[in-house]
N, CA, C and O atoms as a CHARMM CRD file, in Angstrom:
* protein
*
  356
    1    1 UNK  N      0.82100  -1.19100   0.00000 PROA 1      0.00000
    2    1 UNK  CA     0.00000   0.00000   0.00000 PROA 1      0.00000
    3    1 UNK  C      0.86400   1.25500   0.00000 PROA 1      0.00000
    4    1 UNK  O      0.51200   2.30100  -0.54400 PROA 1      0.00000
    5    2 UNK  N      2.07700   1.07700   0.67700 PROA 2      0.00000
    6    2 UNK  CA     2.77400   2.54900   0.45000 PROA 2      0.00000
    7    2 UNK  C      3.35700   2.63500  -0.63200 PROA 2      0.00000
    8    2 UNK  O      4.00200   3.65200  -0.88800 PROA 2      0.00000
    9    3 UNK  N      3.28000   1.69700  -1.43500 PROA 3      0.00000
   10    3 UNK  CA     3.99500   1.73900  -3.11000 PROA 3      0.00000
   11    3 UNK  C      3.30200   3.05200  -3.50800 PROA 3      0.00000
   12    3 UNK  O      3.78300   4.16700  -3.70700 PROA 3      0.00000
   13    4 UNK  N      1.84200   2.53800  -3.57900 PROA 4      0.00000
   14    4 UNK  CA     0.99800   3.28400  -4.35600 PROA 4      0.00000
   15    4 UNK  C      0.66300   4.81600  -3.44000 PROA 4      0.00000
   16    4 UNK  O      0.00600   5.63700  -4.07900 PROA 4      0.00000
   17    5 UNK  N      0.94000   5.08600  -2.48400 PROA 5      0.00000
   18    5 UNK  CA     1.19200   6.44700  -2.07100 PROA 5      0.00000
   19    5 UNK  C      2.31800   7.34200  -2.60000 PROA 5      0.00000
   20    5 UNK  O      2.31700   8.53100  -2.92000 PROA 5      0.00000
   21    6 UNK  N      3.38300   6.30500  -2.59400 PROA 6      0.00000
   22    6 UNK  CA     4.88500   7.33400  -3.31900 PROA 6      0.00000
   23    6 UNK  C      4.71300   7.13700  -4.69100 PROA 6      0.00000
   24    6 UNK  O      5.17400   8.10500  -5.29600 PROA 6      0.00000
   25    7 UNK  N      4.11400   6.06200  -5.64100 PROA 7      0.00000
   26    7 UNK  CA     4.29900   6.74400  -6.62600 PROA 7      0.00000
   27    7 UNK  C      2.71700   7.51000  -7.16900 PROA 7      0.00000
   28    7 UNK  O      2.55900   7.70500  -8.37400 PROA 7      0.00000
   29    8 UNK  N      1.77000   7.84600  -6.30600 PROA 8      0.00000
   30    8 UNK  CA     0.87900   8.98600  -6.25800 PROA 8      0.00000
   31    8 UNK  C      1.54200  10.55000  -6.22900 PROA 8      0.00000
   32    8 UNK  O      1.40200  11.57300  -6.89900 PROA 8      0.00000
   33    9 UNK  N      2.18400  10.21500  -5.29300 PROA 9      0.00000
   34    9 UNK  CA     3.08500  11.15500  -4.86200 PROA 9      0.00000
   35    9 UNK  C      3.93400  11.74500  -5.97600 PROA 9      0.00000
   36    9 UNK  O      3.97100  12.97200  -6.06600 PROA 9      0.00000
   37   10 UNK  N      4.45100  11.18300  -6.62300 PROA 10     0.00000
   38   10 UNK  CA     5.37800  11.15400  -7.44800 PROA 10     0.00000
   39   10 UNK  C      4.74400  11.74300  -8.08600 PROA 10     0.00000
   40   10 UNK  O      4.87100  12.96000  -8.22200 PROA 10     0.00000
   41   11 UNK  N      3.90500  11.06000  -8.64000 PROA 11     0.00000
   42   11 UNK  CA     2.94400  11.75800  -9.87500 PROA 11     0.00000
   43   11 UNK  C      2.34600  13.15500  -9.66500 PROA 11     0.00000
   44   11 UNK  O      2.58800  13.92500 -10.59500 PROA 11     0.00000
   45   12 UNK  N      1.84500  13.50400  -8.97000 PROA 12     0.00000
   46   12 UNK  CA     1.41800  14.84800  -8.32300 PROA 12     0.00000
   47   12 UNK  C      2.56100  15.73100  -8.33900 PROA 12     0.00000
   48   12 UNK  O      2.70300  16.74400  -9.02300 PROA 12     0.00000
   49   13 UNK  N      3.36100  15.22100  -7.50100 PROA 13     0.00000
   50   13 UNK  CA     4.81100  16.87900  -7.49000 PROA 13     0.00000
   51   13 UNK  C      4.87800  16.84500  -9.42200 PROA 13     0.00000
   52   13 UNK  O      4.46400  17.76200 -10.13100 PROA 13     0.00000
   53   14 UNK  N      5.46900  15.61600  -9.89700 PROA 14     0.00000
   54   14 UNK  CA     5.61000  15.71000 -11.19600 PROA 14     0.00000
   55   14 UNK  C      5.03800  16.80900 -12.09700 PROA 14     0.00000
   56   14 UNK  O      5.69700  17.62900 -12.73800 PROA 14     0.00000
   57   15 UNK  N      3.43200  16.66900 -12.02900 PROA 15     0.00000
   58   15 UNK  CA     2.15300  17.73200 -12.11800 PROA 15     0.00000
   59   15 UNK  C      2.30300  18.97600 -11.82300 PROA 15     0.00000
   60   15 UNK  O      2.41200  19.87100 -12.66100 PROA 15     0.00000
   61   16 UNK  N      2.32000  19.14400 -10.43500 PROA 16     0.00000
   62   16 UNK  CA     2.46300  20.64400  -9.82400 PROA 16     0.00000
   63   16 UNK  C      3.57000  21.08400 -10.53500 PROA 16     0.00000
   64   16 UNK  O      3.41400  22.30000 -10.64600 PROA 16     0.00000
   65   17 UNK  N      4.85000  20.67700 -11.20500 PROA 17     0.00000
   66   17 UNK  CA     6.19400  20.97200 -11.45000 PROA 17     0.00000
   67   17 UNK  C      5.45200  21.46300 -12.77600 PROA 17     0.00000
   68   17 UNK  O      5.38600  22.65600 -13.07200 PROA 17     0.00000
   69   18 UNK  N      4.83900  20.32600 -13.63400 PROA 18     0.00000
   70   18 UNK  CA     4.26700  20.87300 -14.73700 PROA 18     0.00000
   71   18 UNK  C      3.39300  22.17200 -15.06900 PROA 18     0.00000
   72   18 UNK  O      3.43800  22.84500 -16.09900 PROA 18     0.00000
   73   19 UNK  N      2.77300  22.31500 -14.20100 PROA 19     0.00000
   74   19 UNK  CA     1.91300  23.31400 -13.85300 PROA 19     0.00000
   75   19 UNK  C      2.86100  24.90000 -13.47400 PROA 19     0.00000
   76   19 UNK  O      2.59700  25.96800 -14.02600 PROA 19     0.00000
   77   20 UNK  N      3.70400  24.76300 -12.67900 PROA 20     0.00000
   78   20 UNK  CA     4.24800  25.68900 -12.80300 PROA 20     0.00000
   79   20 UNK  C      5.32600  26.33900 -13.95500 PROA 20     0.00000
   80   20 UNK  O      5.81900  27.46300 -14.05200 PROA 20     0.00000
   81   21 UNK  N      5.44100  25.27700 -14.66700 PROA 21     0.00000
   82   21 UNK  CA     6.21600  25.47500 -15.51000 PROA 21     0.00000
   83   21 UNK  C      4.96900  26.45700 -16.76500 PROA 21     0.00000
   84   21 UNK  O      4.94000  27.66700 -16.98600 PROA 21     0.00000
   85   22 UNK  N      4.35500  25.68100 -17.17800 PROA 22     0.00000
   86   22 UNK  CA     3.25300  25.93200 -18.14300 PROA 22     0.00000
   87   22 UNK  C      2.73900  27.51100 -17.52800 PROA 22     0.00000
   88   22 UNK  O      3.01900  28.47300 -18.24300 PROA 22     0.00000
   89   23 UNK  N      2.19900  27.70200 -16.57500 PROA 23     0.00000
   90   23 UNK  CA     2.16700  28.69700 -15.65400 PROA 23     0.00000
   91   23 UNK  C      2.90300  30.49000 -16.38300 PROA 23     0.00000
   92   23 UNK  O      2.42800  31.54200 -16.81100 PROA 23     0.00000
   93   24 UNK  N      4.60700  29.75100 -16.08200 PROA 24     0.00000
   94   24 UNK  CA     5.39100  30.83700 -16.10400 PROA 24     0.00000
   95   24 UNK  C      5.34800  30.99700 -17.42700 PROA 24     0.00000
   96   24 UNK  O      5.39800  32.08600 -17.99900 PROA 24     0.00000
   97   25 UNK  N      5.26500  30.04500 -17.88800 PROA 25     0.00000
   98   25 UNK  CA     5.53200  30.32500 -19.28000 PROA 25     0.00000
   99   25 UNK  C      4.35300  31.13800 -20.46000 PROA 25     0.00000
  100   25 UNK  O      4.50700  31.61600 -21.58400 PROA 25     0.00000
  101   26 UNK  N      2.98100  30.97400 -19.40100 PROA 26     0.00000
  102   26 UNK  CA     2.25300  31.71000 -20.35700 PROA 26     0.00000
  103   26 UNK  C      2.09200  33.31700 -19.66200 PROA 26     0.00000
  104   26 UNK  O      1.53200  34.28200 -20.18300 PROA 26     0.00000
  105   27 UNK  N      2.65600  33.26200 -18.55300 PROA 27     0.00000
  106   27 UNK  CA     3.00700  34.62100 -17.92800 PROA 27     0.00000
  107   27 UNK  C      4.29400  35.42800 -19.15300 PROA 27     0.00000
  108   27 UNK  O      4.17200  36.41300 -19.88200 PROA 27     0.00000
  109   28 UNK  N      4.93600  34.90900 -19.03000 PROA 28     0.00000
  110   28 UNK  CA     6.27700  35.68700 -20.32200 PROA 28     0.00000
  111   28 UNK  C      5.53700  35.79100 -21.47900 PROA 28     0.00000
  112   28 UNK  O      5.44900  36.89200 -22.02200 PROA 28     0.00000
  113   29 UNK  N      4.94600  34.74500 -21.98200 PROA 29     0.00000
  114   29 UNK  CA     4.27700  35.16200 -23.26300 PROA 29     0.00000
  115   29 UNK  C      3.51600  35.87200 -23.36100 PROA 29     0.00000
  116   29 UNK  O      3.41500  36.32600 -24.50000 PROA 29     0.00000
  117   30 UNK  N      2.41400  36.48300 -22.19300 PROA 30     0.00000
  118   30 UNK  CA     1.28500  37.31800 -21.92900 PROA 30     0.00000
  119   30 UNK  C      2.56000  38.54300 -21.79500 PROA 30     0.00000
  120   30 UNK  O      2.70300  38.97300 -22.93900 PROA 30     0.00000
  121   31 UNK  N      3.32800  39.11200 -21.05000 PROA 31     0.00000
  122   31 UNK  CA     4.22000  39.61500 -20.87300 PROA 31     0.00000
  123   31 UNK  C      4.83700  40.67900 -22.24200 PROA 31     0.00000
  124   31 UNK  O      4.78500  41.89300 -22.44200 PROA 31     0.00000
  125   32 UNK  N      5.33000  39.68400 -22.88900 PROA 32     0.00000
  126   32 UNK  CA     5.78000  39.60700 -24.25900 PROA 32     0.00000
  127   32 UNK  C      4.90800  40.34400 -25.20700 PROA 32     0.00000
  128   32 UNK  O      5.30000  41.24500 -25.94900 PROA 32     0.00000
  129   33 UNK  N      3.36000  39.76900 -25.10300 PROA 33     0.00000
  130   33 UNK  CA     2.51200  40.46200 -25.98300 PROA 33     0.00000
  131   33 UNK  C      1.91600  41.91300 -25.31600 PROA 33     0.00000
  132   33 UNK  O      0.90000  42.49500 -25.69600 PROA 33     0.00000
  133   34 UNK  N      2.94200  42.38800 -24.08000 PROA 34     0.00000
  134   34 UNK  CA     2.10200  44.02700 -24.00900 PROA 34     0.00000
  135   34 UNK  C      1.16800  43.35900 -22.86500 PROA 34     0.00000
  136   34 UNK  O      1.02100  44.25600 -22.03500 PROA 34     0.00000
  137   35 UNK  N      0.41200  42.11800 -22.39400 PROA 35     0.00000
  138   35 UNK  CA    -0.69600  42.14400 -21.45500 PROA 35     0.00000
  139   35 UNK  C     -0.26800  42.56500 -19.91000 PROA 35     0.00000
  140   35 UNK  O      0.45200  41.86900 -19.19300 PROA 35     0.00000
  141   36 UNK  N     -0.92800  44.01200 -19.48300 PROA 36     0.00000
  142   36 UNK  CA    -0.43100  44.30000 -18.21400 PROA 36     0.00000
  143   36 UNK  C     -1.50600  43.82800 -17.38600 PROA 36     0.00000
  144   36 UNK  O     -2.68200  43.65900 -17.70900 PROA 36     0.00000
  145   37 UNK  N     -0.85500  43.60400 -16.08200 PROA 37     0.00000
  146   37 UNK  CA    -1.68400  43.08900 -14.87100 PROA 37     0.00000
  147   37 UNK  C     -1.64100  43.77500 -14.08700 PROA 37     0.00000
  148   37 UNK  O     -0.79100  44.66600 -14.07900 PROA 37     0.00000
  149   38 UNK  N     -2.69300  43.60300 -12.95900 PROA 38     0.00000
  150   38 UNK  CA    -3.01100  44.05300 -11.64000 PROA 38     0.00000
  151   38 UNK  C     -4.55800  44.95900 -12.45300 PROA 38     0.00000
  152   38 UNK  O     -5.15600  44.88500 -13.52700 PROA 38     0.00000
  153   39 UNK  N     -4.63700  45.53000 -11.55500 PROA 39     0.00000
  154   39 UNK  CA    -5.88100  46.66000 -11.41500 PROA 39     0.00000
  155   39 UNK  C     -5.23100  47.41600 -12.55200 PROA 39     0.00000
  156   39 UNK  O     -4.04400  47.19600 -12.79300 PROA 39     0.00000
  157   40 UNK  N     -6.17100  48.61700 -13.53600 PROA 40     0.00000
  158   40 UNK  CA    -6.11700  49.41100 -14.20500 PROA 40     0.00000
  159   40 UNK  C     -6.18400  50.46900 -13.30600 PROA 40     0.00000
  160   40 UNK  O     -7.07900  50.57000 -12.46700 PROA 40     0.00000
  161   41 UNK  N     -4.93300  51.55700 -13.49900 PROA 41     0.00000
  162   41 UNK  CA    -4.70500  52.68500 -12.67200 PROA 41     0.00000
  163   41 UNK  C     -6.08300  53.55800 -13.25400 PROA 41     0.00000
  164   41 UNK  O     -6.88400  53.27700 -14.14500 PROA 41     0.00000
  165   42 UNK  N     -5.98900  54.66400 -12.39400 PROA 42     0.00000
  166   42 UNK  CA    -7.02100  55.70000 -12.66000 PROA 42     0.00000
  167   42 UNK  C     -6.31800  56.97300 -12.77100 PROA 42     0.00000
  168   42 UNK  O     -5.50100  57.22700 -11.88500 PROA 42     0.00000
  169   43 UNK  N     -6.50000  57.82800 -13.72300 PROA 43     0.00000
  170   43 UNK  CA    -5.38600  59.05400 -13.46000 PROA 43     0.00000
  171   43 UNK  C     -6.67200  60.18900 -12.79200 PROA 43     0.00000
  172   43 UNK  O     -7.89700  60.07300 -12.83300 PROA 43     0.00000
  173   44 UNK  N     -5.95400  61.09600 -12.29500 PROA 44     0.00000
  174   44 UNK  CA    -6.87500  62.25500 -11.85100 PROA 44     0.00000
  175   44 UNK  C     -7.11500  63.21600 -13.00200 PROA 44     0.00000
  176   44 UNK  O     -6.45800  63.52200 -13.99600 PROA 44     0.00000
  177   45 UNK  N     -8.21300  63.55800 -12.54400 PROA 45     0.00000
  178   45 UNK  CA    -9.01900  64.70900 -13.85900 PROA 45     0.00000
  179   45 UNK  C     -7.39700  65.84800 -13.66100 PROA 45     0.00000
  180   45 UNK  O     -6.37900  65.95000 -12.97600 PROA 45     0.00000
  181   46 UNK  N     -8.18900  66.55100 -14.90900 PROA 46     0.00000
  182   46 UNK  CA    -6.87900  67.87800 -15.42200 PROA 46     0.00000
  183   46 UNK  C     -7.11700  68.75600 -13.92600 PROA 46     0.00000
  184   46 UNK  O     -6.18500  69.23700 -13.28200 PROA 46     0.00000
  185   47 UNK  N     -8.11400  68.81800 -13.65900 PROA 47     0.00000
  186   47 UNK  CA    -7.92400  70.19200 -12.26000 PROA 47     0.00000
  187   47 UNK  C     -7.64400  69.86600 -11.07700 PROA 47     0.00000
  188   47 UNK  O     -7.74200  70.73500 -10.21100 PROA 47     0.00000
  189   48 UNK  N     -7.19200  68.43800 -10.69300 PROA 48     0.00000
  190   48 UNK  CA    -6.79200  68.07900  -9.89100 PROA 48     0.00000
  191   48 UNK  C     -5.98400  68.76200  -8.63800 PROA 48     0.00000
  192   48 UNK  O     -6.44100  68.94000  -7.50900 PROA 48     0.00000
  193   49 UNK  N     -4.79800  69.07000  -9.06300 PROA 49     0.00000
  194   49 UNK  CA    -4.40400  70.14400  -8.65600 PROA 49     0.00000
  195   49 UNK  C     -4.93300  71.48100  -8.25800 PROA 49     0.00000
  196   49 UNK  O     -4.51100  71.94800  -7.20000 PROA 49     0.00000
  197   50 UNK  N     -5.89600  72.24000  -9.03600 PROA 50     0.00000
  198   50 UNK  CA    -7.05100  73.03200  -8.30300 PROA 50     0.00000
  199   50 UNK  C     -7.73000  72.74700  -7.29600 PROA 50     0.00000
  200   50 UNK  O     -7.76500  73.52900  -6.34600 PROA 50     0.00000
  201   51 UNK  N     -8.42000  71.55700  -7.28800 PROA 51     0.00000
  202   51 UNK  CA    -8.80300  70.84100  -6.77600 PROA 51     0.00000
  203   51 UNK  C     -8.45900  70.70300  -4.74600 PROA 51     0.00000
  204   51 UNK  O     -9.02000  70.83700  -3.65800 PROA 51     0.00000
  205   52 UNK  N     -7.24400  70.37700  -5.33400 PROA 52     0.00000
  206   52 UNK  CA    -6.11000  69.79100  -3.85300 PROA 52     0.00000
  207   52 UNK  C     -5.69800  71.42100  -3.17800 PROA 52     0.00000
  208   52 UNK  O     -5.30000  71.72500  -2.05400 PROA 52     0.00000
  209   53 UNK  N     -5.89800  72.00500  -4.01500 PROA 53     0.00000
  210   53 UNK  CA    -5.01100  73.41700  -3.26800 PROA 53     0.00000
  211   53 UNK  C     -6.82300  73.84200  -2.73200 PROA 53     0.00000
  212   53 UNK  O     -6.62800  74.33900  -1.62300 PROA 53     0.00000
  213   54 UNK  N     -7.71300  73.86200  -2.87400 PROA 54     0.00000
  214   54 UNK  CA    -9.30200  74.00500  -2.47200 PROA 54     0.00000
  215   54 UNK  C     -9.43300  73.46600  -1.35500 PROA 54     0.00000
  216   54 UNK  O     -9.76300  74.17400  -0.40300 PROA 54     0.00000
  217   55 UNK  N     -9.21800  72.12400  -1.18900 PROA 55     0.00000
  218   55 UNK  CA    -9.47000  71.02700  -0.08700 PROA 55     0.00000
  219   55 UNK  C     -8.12800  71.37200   0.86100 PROA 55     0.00000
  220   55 UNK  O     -8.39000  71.49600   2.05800 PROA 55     0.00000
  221   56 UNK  N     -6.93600  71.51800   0.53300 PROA 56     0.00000
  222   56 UNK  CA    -5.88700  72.14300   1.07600 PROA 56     0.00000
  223   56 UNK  C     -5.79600  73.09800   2.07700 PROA 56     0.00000
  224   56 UNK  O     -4.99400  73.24400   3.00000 PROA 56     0.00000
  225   57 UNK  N     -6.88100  73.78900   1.67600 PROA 57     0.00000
  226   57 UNK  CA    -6.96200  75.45600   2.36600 PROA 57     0.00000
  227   57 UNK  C     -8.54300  75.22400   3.50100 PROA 57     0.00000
  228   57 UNK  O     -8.85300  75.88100   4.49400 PROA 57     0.00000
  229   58 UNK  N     -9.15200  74.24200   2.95900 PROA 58     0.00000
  230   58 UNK  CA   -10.49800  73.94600   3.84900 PROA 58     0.00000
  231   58 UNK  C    -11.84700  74.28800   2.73300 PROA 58     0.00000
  232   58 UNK  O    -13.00600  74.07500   3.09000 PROA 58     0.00000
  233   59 UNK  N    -11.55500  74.76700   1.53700 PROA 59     0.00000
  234   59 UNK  CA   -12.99700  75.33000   1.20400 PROA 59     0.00000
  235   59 UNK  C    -13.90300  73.66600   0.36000 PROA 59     0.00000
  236   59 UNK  O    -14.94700  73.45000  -0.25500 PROA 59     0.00000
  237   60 UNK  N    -12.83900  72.94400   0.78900 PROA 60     0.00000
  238   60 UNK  CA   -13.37000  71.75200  -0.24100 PROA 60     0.00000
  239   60 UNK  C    -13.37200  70.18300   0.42500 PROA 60     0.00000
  240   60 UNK  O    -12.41300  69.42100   0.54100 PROA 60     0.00000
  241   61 UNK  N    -14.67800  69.99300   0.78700 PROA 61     0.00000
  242   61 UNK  CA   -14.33600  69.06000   2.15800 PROA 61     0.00000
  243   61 UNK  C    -14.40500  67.39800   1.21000 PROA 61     0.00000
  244   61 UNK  O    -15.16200  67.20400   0.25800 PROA 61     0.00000
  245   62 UNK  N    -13.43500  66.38000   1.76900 PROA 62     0.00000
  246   62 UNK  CA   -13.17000  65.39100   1.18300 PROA 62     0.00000
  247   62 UNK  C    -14.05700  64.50400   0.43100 PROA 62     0.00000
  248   62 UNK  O    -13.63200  63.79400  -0.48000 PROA 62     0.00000
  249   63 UNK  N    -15.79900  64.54300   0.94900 PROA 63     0.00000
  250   63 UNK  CA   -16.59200  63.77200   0.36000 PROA 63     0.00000
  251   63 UNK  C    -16.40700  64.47300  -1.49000 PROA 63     0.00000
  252   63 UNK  O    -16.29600  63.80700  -2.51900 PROA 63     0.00000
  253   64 UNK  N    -16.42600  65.49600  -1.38700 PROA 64     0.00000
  254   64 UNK  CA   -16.93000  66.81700  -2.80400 PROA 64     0.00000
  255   64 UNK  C    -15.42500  66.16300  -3.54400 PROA 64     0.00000
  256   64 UNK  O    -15.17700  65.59400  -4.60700 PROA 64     0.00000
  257   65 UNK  N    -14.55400  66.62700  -2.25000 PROA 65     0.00000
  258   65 UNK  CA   -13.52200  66.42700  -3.61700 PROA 65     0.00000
  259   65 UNK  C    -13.39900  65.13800  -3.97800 PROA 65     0.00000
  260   65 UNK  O    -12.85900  65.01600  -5.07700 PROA 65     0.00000
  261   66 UNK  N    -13.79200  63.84400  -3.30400 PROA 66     0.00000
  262   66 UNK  CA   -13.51500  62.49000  -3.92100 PROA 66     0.00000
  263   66 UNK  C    -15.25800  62.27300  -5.50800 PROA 66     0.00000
  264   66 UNK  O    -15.30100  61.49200  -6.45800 PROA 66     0.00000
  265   67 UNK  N    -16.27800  63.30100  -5.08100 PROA 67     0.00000
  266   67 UNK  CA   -16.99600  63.13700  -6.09400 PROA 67     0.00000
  267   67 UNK  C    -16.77800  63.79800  -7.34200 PROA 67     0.00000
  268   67 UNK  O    -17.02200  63.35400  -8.46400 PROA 67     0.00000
  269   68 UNK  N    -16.26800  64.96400  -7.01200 PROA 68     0.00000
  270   68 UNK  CA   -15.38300  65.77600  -8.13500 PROA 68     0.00000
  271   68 UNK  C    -14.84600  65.32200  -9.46900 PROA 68     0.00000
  272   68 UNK  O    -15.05100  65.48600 -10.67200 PROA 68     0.00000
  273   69 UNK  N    -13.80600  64.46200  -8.38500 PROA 69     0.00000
  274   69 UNK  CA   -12.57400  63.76600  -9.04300 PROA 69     0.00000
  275   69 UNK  C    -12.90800  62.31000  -9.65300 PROA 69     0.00000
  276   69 UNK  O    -12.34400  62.00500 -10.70400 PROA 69     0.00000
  277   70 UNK  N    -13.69700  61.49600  -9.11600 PROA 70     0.00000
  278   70 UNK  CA   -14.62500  60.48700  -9.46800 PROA 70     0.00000
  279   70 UNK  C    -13.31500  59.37600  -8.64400 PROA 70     0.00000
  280   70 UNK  O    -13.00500  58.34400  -9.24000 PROA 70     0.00000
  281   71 UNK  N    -12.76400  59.64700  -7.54000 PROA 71     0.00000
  282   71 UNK  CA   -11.83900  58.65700  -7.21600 PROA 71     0.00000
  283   71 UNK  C    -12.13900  58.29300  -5.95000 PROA 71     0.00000
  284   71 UNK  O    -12.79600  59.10700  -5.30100 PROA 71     0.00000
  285   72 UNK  N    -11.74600  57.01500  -5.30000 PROA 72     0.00000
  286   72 UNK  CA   -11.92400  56.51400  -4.29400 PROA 72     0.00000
  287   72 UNK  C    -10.91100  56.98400  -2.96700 PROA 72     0.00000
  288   72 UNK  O     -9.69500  56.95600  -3.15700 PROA 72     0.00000
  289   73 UNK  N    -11.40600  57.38300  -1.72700 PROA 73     0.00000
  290   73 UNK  CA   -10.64300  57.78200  -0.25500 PROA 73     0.00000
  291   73 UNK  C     -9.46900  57.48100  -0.57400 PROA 73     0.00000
  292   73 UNK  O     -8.72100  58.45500  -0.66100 PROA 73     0.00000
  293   74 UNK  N     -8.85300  56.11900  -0.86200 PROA 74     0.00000
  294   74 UNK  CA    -7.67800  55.65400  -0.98500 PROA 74     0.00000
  295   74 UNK  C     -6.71100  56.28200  -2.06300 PROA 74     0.00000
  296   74 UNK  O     -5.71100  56.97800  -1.88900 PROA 74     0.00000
  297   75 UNK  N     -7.40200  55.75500  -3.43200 PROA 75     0.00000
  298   75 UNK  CA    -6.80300  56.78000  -4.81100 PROA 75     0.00000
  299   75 UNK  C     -6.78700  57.91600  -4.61200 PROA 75     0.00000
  300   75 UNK  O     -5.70400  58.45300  -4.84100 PROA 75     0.00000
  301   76 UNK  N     -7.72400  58.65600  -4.19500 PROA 76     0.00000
  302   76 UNK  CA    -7.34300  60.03400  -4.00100 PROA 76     0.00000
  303   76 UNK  C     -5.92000  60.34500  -2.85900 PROA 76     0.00000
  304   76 UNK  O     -4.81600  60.73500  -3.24000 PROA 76     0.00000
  305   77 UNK  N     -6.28100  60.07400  -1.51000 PROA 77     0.00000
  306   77 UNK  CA    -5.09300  59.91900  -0.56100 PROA 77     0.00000
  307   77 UNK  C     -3.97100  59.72400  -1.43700 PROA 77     0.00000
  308   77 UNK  O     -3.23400  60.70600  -1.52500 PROA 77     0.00000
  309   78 UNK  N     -3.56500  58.44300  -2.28700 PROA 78     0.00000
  310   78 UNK  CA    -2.33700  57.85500  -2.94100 PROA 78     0.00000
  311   78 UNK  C     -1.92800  59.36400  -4.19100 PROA 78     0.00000
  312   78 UNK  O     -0.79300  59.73100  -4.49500 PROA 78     0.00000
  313   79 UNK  N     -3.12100  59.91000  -4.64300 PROA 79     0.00000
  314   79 UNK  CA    -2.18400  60.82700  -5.97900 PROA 79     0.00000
  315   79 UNK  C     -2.40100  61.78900  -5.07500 PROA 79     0.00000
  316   79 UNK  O     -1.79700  62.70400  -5.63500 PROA 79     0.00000
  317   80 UNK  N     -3.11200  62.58100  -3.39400 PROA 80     0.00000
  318   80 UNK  CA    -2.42600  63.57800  -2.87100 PROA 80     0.00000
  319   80 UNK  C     -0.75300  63.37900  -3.00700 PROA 80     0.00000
  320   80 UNK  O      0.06100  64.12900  -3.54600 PROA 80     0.00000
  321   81 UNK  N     -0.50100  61.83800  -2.18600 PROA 81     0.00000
  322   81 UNK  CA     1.02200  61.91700  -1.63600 PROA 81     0.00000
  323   81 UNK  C      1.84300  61.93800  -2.99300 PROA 81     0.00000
  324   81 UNK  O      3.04500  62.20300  -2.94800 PROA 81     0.00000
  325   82 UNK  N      1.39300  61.74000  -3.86000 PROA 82     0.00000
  326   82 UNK  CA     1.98100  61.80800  -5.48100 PROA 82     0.00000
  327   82 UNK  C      2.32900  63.21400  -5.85000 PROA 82     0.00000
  328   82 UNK  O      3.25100  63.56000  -6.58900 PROA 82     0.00000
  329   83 UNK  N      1.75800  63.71800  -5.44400 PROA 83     0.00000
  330   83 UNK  CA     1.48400  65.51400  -6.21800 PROA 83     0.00000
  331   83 UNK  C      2.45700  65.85200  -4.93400 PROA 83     0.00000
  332   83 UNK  O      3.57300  66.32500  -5.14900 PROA 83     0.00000
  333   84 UNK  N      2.07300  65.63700  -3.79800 PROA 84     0.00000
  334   84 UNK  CA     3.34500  66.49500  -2.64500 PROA 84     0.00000
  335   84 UNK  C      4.68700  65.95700  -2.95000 PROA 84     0.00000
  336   84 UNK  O      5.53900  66.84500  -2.96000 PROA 84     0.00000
  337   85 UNK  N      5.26900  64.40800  -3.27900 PROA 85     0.00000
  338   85 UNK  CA     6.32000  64.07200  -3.98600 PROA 85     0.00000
  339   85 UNK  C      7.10200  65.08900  -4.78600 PROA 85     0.00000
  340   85 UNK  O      8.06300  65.83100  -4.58200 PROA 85     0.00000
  341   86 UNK  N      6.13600  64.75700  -5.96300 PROA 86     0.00000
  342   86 UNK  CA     6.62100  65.51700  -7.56000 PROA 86     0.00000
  343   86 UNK  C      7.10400  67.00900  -7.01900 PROA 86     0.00000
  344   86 UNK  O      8.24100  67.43600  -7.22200 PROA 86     0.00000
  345   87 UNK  N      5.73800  67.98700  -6.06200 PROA 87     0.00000
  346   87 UNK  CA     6.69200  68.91100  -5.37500 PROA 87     0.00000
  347   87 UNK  C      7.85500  69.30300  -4.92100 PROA 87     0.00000
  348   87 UNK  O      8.53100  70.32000  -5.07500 PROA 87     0.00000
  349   88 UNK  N      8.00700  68.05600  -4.17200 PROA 88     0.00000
  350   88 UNK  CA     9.09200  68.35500  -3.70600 PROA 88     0.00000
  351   88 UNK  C     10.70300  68.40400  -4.80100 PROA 88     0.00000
  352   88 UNK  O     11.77900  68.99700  -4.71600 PROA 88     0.00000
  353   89 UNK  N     10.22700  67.65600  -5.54600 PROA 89     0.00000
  354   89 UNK  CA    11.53100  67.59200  -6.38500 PROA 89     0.00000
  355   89 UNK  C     11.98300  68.39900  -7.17700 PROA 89     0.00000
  356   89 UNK  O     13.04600  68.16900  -7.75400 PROA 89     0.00000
């Protein structure tokens, strides 16, 4: 009976090995052809910057400016710290 566990065994890693192989490989080729992954970024509208210097000063309270901009608490937060970056440099 433990024959047939190790060479189950066998057969399976064999598999998984295959699998990862096949895997990577259609990752490089997706790669290769231009296909990008993760989430599709969102850029901020052109007045953005108007926008941030408004909410900046108090006249523009965060709900307005995330409907404004059509971006989410987070995205918005992430291209504030983007825009104070680029400032700085």
């Amino acid at each position: 009976m433990d024959i047939k566990f190790e060479m189950l065994n066998l057969a399976f890693q064999n598999e998984c090995e295959n699998m990862r192989k096949r895997q990577s490989e259609g990752i490089a080729s997706a790669k290769a052809r231009g296909v990008q992954f993760g989430r599709p970024t969102k850029k901020p509208p052109e007045n953005f910057d108007q926008l941030a210097k408004e909410w900046e000063c108090g006249k523009l309270r965060t709900k307005d400016f995330m409907v404004q901009t059509g971006l989410t608490e987070s995205t918005l937060y992430r291209r504030l710290r983007e825009r104070k970056f680029r400032k700085k440099k």
